[in-house]
Residue frames as qw, qx, qy, qz and C-alpha x, y, z in Angstrom:
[[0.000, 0.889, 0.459, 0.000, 0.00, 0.00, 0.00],
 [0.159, 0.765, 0.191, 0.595, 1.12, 3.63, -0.64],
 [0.420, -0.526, -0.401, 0.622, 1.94, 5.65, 1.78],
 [0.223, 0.567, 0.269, 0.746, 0.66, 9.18, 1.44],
 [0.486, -0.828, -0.260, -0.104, -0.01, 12.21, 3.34],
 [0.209, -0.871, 0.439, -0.067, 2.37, 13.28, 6.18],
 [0.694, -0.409, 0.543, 0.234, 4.55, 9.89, 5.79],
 [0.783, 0.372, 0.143, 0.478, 5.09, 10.16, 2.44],
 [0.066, -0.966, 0.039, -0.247, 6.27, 13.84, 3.55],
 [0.628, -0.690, 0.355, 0.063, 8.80, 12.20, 5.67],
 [0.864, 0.187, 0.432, 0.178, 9.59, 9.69, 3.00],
 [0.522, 0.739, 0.216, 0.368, 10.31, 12.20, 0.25],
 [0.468, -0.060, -0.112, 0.874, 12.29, 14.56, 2.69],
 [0.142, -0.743, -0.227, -0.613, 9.45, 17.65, 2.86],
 [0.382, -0.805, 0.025, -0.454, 9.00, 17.23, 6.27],
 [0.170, 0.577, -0.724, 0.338, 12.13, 16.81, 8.78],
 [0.641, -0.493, -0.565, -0.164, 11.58, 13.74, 10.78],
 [0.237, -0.088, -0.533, 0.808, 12.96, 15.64, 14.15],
 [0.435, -0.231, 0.031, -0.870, 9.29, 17.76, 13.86],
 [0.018, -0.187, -0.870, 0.456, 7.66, 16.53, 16.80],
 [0.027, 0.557, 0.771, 0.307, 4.17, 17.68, 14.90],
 [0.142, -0.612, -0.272, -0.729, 1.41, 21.00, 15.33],
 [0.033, -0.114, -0.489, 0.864, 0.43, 22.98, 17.71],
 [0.183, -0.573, -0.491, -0.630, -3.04, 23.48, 17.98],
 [0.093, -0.167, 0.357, -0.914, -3.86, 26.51, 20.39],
 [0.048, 0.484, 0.794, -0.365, -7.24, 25.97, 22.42],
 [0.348, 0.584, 0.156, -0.716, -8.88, 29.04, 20.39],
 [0.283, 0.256, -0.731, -0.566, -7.84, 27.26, 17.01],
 [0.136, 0.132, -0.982, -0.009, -8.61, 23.95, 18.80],
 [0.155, 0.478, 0.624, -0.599, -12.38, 24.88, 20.45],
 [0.220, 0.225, -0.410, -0.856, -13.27, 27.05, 17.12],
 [0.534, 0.360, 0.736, -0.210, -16.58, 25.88, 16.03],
 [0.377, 0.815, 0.074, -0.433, -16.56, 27.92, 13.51],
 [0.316, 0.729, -0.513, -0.324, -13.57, 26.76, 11.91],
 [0.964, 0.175, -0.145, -0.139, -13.01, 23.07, 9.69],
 [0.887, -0.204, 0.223, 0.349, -10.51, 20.59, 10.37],
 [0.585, 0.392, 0.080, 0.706, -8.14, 21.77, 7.36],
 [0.124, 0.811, -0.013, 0.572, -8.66, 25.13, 8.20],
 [0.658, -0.735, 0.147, -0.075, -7.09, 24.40, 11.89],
 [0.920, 0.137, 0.121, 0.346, -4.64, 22.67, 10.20],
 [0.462, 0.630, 0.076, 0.619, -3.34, 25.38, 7.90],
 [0.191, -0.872, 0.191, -0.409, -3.89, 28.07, 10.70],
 [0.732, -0.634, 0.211, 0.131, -1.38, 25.65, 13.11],
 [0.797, 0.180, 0.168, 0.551, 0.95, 25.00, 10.11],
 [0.122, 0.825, 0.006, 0.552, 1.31, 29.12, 9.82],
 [0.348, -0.895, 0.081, -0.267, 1.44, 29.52, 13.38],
 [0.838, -0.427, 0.164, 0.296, 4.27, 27.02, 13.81],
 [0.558, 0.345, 0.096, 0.748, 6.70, 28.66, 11.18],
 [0.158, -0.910, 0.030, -0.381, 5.33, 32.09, 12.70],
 [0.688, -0.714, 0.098, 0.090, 6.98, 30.69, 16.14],
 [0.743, -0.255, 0.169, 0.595, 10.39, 30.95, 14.51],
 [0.070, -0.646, 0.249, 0.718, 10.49, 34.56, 13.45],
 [0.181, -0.022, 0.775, 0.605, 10.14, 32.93, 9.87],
 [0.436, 0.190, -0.157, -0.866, 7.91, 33.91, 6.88],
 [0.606, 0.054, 0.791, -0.068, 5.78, 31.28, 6.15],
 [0.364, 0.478, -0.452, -0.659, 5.39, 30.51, 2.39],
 [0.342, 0.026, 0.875, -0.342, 4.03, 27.40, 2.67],
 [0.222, 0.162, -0.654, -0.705, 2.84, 25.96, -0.31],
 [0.791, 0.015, 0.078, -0.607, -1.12, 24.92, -1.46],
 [0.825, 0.233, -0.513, -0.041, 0.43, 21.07, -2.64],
 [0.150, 0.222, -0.780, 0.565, 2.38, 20.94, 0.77],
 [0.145, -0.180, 0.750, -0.620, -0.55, 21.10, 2.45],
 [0.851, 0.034, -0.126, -0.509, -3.16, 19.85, 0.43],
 [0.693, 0.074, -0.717, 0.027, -0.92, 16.32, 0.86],
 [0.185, -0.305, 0.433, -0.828, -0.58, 17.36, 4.46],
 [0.382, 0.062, 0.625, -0.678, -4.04, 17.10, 4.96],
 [0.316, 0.168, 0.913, 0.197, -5.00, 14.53, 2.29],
 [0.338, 0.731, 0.314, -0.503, -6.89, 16.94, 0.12],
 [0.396, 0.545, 0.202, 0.711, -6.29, 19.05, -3.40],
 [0.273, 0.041, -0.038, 0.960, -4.89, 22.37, -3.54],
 [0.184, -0.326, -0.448, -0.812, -8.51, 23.57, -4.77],
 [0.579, -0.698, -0.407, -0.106, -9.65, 23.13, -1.20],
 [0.615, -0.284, -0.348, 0.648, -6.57, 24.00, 0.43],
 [0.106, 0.295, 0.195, 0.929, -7.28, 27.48, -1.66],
 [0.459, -0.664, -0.335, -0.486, -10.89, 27.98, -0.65],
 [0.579, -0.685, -0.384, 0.220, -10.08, 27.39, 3.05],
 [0.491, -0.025, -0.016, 0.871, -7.45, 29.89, 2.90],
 [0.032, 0.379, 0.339, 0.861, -9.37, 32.48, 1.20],
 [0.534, -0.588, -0.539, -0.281, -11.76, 31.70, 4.00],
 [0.693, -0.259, -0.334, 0.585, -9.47, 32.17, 6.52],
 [0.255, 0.158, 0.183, 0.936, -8.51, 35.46, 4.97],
 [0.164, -0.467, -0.168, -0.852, -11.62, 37.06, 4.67],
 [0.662, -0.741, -0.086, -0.067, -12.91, 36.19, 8.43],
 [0.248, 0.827, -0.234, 0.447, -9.55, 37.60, 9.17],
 [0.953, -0.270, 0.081, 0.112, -8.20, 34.48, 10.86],
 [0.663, -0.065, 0.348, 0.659, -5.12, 34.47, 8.36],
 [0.148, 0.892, -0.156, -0.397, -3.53, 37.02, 6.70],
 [0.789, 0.236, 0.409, 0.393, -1.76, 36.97, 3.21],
 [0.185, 0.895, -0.140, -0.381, 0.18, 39.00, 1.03],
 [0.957, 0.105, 0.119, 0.245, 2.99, 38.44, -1.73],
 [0.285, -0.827, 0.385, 0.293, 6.78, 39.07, -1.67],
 [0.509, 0.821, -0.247, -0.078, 9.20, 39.23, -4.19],
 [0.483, -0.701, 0.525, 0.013, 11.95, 36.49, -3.48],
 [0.415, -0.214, 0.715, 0.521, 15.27, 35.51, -5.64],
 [0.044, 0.117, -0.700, -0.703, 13.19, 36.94, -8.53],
 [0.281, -0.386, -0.855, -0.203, 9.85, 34.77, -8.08],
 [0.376, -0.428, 0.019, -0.822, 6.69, 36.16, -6.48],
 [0.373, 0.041, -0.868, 0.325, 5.84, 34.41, -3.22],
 [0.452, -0.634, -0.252, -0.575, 2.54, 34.26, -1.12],
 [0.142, 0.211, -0.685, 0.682, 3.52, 34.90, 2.64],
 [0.597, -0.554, -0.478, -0.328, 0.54, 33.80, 5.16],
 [0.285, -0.063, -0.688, 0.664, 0.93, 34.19, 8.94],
 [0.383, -0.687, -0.613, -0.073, -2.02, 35.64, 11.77]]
């Protein structure tokens, strides 16, 4: 069988296997208002936030992440965004436009 998701992440080398996994805050984690993925995405932001670091954190990272497509990973974002959960914007880096996300 396949392995897909966060162990093929390990497998392929995306994600480091020393990460000891997500935070989810009790206001992310209690949220009625807000879907599984979209707790996801808003701990995967908040855990690059916790090292000073932009987060650029790609829709294919975390649509495999969280066993999805991209074309949801978008819509919850965008959702995120306008109830003004997550914030977004894009930066210019080595040439290549780049969508920064963080809260």
């Amino acid at each position: 069988m396949a392995q897909t998701g966060y162990f093929r992440l390990i497998k392929e080398g995306s994600i480091s296997k020393k990460n000891k996994g997500v935070w989810l805050k009790a206001e992310v984690l209690f949220n009625t208002d807000m879907s599984l993925i979209e707790k996801v995405i808003v701990s995967v932001v908040n855990g690059y936030q916790a090292g000073n670091k932009d987060c650029f954190v790609s829709d294919t990272y975390l649509a495999t992440l969280c066993s999805c497509n991209r074309s949801t990973i978008n819509r919850n974002i965008n959702s995120l965004v306008s109830r003004k959960i997550l914030h977004k914007r894009y930066k210019k880096v080595m040439g290549d436009m780049k969508r920064v996300l963080w809260i």
